[in-house]
N, C-alpha and C positions, 0 to 999 in steps of 0.2 A: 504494500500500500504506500500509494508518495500524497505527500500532504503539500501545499503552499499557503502560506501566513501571510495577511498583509503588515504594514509597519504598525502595527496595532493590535497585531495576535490574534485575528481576526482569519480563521480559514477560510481559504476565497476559492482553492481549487482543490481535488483530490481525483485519483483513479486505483485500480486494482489491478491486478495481473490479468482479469477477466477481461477485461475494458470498462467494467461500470466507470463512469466520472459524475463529477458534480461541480456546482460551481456555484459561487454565492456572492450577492455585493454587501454591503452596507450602508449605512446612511452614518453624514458627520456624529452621531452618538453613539456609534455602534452596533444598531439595531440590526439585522437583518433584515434588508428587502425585498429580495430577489434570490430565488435558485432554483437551480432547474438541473437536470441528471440525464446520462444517456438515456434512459428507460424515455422522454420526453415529458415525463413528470415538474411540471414549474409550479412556482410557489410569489406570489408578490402580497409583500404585505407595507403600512403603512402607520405611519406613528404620530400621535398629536406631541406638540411640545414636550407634556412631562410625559411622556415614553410610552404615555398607554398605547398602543393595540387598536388602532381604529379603523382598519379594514383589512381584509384577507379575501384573496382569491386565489384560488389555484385550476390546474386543469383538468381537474374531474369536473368543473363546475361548480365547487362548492364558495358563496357570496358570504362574505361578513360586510355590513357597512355601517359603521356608528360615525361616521363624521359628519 
């Protein structure tokens, strides 16, 4: 398994020997907002100022939206 950090300790890429991969961004606080994986599983989520959690959507279709 190979991992890459960004300057923040924040893991941004990874793969297997299989070929799974992933890959993740973050937002300036750290949050993750973004990732998505060979399988083409993605994932976006979004943050109000103090860090709550206020939307989520991924590609099964599943909607959060509190903003």
């Amino acid at each position: 398994m190979k991992w890459e950090y960004d300057e923040y300790g924040n893991m941004i890429y990874f793969h297997n020997s299989k070929g799974y991969w992933g890959r993740r961004e973050y937002d300036e606080n750290g949050n993750e907002i973004y990732s998505v994986d060979s399988n083409g599983y993605w994932e976006n989520k979004e943050y109000a100022p103090n860090g709550n959690l206020i939307y989520y959507e991924d590609s099964n279709g599943n909607i959060e939206d509190n903003r």
